[in-house]
C-alpha positions as CSV (number, residue, x, y, z in Angstrom):
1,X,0.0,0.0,0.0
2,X,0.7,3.6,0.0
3,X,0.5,5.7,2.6
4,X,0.6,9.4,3.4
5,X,1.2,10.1,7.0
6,X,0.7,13.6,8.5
7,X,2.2,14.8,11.1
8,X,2.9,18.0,13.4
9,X,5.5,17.5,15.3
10,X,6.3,19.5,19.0
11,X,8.8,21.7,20.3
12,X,9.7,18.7,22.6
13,X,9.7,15.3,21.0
14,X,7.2,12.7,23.2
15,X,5.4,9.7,23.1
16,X,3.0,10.7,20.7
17,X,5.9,12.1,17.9
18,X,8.1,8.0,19.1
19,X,4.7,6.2,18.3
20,X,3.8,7.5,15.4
21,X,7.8,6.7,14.3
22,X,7.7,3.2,14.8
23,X,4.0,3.2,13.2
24,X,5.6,4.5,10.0
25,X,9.1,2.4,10.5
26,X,6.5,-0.5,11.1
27,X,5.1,-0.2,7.6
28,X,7.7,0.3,5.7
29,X,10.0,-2.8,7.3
30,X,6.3,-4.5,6.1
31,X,7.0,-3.2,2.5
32,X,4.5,-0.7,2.1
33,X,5.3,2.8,0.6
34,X,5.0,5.7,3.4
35,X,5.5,9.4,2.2
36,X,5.5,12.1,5.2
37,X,4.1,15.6,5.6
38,X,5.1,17.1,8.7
39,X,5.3,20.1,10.3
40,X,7.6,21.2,13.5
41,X,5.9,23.9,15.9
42,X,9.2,26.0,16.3
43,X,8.3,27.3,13.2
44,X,5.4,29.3,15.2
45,X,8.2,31.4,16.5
46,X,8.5,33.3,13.1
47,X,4.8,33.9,13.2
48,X,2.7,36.6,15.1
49,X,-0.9,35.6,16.3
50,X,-3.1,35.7,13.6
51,X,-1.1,34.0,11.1
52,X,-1.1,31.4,13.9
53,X,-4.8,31.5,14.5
54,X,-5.8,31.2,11.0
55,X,-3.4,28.0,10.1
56,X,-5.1,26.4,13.1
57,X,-8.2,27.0,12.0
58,X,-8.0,26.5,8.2
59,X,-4.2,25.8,6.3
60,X,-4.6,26.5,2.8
61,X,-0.7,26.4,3.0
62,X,-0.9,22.5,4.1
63,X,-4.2,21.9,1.8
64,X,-2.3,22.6,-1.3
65,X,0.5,20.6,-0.2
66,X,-1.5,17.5,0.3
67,X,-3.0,17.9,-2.9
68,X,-0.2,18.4,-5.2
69,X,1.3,15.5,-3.0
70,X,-1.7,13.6,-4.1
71,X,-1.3,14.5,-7.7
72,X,2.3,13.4,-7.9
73,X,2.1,10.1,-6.0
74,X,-1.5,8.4,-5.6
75,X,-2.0,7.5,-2.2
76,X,-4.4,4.5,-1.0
77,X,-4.7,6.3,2.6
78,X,-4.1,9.4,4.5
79,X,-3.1,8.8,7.7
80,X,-3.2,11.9,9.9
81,X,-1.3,11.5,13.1
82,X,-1.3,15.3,14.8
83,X,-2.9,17.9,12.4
84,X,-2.5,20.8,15.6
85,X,-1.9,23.4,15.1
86,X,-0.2,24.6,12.0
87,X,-1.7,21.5,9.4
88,X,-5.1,22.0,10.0
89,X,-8.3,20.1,9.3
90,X,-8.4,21.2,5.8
91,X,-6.0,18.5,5.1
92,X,-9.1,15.9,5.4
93,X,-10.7,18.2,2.1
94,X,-7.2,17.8,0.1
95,X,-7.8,14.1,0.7
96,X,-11.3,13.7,-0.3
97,X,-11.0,16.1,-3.2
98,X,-8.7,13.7,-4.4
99,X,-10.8,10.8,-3.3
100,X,-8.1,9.5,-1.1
101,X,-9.5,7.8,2.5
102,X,-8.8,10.0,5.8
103,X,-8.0,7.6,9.1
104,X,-7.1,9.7,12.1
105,X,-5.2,8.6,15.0
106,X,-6.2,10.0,18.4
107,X,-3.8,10.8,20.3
108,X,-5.0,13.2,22.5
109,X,-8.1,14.7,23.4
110,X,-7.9,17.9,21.0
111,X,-11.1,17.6,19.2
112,X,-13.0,17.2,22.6
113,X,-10.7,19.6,24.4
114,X,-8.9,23.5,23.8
115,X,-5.9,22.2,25.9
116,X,-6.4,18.5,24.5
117,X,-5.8,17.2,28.0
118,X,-8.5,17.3,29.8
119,X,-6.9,18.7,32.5
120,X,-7.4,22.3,35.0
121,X,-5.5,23.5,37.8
122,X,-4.0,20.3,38.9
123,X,-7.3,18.5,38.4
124,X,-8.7,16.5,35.9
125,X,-11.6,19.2,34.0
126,X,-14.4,17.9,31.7
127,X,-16.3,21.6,31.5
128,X,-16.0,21.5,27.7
129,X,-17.1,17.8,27.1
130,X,-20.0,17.6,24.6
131,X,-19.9,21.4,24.4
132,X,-20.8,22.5,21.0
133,X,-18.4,25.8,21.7
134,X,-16.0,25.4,24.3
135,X,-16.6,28.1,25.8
136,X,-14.8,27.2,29.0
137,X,-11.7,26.3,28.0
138,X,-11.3,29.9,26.5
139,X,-12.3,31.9,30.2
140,X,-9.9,29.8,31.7
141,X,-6.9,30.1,29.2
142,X,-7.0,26.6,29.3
143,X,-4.7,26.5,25.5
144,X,-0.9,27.9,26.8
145,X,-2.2,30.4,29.4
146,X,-3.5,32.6,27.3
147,X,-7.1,33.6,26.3
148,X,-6.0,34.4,22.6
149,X,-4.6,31.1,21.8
150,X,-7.7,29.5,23.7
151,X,-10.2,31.3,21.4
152,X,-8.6,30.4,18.1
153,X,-8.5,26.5,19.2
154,X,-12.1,26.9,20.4
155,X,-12.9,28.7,17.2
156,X,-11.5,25.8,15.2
157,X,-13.5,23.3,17.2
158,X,-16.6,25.1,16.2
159,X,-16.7,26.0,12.8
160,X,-15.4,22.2,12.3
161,X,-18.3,21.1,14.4
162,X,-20.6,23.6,12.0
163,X,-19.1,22.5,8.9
164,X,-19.0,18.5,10.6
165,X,-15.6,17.6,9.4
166,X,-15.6,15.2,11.9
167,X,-18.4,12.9,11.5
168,X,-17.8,13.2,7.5
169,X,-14.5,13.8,6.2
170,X,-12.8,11.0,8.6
171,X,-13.4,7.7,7.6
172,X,-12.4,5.7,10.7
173,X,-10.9,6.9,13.7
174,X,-8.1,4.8,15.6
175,X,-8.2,5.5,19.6
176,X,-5.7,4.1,21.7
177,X,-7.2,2.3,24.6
178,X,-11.4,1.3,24.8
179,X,-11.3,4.3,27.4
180,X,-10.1,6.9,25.2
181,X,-12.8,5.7,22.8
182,X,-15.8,6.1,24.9
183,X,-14.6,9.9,25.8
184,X,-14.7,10.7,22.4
185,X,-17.9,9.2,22.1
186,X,-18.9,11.4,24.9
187,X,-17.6,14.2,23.2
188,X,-19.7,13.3,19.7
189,X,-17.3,11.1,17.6
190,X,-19.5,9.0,15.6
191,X,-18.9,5.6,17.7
192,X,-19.1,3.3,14.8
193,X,-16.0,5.1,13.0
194,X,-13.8,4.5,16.4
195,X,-11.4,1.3,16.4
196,X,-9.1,0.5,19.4
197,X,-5.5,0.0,18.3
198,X,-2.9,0.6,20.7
199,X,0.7,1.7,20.6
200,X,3.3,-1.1,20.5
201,X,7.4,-1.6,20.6
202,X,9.3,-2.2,17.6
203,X,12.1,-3.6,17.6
204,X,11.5,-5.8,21.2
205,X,14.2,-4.4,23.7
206,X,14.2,-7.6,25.1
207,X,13.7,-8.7,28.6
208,X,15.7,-7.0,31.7
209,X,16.4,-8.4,35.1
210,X,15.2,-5.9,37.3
211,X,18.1,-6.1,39.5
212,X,19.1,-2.9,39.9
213,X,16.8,-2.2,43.2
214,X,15.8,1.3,42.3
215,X,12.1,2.7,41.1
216,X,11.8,4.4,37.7
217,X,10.1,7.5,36.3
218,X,10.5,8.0,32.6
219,X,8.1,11.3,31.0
220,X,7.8,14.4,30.6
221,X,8.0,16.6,34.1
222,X,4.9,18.6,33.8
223,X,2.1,18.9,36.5
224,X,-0.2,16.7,35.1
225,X,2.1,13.7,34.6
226,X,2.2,13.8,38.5
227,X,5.6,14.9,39.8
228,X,4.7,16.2,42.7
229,X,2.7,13.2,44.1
230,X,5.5,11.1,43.0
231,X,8.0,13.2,44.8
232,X,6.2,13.7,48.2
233,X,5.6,10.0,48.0
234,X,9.3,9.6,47.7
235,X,9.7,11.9,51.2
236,X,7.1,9.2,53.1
237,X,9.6,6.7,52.1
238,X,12.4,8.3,53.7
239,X,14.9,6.5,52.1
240,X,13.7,2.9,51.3
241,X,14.5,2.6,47.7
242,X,15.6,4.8,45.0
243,X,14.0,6.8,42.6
244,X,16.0,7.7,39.1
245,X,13.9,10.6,37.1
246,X,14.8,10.2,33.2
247,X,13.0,13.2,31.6
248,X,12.6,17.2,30.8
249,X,10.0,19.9,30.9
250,X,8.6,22.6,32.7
251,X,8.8,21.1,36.4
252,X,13.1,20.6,36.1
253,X,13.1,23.1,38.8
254,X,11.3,21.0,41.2
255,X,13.1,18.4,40.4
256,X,16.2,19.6,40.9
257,X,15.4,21.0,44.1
258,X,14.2,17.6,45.5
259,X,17.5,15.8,44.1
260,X,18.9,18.5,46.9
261,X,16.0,17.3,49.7
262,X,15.4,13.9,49.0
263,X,18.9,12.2,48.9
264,X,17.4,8.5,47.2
265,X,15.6,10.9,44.6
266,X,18.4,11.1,41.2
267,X,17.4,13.4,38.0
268,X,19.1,12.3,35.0
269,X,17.8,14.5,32.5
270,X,17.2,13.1,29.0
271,X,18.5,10.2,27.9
272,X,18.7,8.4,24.7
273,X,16.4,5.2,24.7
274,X,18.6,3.0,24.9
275,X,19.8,3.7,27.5
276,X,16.3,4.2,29.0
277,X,16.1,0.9,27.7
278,X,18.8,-1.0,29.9
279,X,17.4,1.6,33.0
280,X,13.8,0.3,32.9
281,X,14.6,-3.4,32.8
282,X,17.2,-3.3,35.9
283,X,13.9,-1.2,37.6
284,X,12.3,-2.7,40.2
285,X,8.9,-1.2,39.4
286,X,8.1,1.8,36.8
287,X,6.0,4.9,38.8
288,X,3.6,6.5,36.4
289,X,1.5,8.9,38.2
290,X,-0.4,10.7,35.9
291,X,-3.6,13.1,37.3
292,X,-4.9,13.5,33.8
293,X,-7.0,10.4,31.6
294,X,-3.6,9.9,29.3
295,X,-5.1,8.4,25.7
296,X,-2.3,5.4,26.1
297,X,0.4,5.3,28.1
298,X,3.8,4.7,25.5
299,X,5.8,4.6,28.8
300,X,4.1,1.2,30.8
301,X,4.2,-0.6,27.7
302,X,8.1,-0.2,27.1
303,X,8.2,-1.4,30.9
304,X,6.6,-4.5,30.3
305,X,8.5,-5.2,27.0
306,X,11.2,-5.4,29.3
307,X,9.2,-7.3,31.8
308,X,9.0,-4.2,34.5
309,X,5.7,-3.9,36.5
310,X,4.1,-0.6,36.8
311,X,2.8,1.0,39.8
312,X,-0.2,3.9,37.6
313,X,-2.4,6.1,38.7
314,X,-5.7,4.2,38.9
315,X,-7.4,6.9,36.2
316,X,-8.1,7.2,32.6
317,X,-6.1,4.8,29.8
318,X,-3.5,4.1,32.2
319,X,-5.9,2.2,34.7
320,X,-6.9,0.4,32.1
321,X,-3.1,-0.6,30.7
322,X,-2.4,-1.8,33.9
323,X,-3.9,-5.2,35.4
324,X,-3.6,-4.5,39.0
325,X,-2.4,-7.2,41.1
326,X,-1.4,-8.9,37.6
327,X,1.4,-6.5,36.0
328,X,1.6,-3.9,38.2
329,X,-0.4,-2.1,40.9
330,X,-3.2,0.8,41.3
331,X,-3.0,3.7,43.5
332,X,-5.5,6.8,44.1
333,X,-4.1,9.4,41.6
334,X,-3.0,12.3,43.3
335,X,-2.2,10.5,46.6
336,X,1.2,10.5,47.4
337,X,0.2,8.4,50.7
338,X,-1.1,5.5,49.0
339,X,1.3,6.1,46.3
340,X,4.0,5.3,49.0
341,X,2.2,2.4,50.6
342,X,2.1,1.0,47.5
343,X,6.1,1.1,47.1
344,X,6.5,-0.6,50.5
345,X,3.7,-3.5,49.7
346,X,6.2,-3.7,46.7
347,X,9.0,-3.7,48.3
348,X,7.2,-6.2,51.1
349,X,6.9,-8.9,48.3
350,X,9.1,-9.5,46.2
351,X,7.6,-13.4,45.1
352,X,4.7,-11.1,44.1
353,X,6.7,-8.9,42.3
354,X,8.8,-11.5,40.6
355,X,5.3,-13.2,39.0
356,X,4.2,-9.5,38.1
357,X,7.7,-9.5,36.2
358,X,6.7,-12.4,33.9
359,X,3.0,-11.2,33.8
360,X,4.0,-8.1,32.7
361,X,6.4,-9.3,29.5
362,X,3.4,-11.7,28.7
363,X,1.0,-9.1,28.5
364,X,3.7,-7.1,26.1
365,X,4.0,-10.0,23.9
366,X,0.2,-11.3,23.7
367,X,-0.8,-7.2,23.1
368,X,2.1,-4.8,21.8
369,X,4.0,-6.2,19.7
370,X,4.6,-5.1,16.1
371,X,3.0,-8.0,14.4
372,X,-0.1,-8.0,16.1
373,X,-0.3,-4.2,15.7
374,X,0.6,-4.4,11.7
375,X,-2.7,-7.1,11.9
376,X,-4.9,-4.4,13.1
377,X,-3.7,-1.7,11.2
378,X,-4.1,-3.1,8.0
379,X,-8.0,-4.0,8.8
380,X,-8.5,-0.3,9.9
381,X,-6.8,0.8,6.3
382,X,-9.1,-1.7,4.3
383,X,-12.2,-0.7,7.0
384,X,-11.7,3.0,5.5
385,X,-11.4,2.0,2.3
386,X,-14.6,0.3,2.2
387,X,-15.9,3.2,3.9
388,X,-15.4,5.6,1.9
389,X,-15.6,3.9,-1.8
């Protein structure tokens, strides 16, 4: 097959930009033909607010690429991985002008959501689910603190709402976990168009031993990800285990400032994966305590490729990627308390934690892989061709 996939990437490359790599390595180690459009959002920087705003709202910049991309070289699919915010939803009208079928992946909760996170002031926030405008998310700034920027994502919700680019110029749309799914059900996604396919690892970094005796945090250090219930559960310890930090963002500071506090807490900044690799395998347990839903969770799936249990935040996709008791554990998201207790009943059984280990690399190998995700990819691809011819 042949596919275009579309991208926009971000200022700081994440799970969404690594999965939607190994999508596109995927294919092509399959023998199919992938050509890429992307985008990089530090070329906002050269642009002033309503050039911004516009692009968000309607590219005619990235529709005439698409379609003279089209022209050249037929495509059987587009495949549009981020469209926000400089690509735009006029890319889905460059592919059906050209009778060319649209699958979206969802990777975040931007058509349901200005900030596409669902998340407020430390708190999960759900004030612009089903909203026709979103009216919320612009009095709160919710879109990079400011009011501006919030009204030109809201405005792009709407007049796509009014026009219905999303119920008719997308002809499926993948979600990540059956969670993410139902919110954008919630939020109006026609529910018949919405398959589950999750992430997966490719190539397998094999199994690790998990003897190195320390806890692991690998993401980016924001609020929402949950740094500062991990790090005041790592003070209730007092001590009892490690904690190695692999990551950057806009909570370094904090960070930093509990490496000085909390002598078992160590930041080691980014790393390449590899090396994140051969650190999450010698991990006793991965911590991922997110407060917001997540749409996957890249992160706990790399952990049990390499056969690492993962204590999550019992909320959203996470909750879901994680069999408590099974490959990792639950706790109360938000609650560094339980958070903690969980490390010690961890720590307290390690014949638990050793059967979570293999459960954990079985539940990589039976779900994530690359094989069984090239399976379902190719039925969504013929699903939308069907669709739409």
């Amino acid at each position: 097959m042949r596919i275009l996939s579309v991208h926009n990437l971000y200022q700081i490359r994440g799970g969404e930009d690594e999965s939607r790599q190994a999508e596109e390595n995927m294919l092509r180690e399959m023998g199919h033909e992938v050509t890429v459009y992307e985008e990089h959002n530090d070329r906002i920087a050269k642009m002033n607010q309503l050039q911004v705003a516009s692009r968000t709202i309607w590219s005619q910049e990235a529709y005439q690429i698409i379609q003279r991309k089209l022209k050249e070289q037929p495509q059987d699919i587009v495949h549009v991985q981020n469209f926000f915010p400089l690509i735009s939803p006029s890319i889905y009208y460059a592919a059906k002008a050209e009778g060319v079928p649209v699958v979206q992946t969802l990777r975040n909760y931007r058509l349901l959501c200005p900030n596409g996170l669902f998340f407020r002031d430390g708190k999960v926030c759900e004030d612009c689910l089903g909203k026709f405008l979103p009216l919320p998310g612009v009095i709160h700034s919710c879109y990079r603190e400011s009011r501006a920027a919030s009204a030109a994502v809201a405005t792009m919700l709407t007049v796509h709402r009014t026009l219905r680019t999303w119920t008719k110029m997308v002809d499926v749309y993948i979600a990540l976990t059956e969670f993410a799914r139902q919110k954008m059900i919630q939020g109006g996604l026609p529910a018949e168009k919405i398959i589950v396919k999750p992430n997966f690892v490719h190539p397998d970094p094999g199994l690790g031993e998990g003897r190195g005796g320390y806890a692991l945090f690998v993401g980016r250090l924001s609020v929402e990800k949950g740094l500062d219930t991990l790090l005041a559960a790592w003070e209730k310890l007092a001590g009892k285990i490690p904690l190695k930090i692999i990551g950057d963002g806009p909570l370094s500071a904090e960070v930093i400032a509990a490496t000085k506090r909390i002598p078992q807490v160590e930041w080691l900044g980014r790393r390449p994966m590899s090396e994140v690799y051969a650190l999450m395998g010698e991990a006793m347990f991965l911590i991922f305590p997110s407060k917001w839903y997540e749409t996957f969770g890249r992160v706990a799936v790399e952990a049990f490729a390499k056969g690492t249990p993962v204590i999550a935040s019992n909320i959203g996709a996470i909750a879901e990627l994680v069999d408590s008791g099974r490959t990792g554990l639950h706790f109360s998201p938000g609650d560094a308390e339980d958070l903690a207790a969980k490390v010690e009943w961890s720590l307290a059984n390690q014949a638990h934690l050793s059967e979570m280990r293999q459960e954990a690399r079985t539940e990589f190998v039976a779900k994530y892989t690359a094989d069984k995700n090239y399976e379902q990819l190719i039925e969504i691809y013929a699903k939308a061709q069907h669709t739409f011819f």
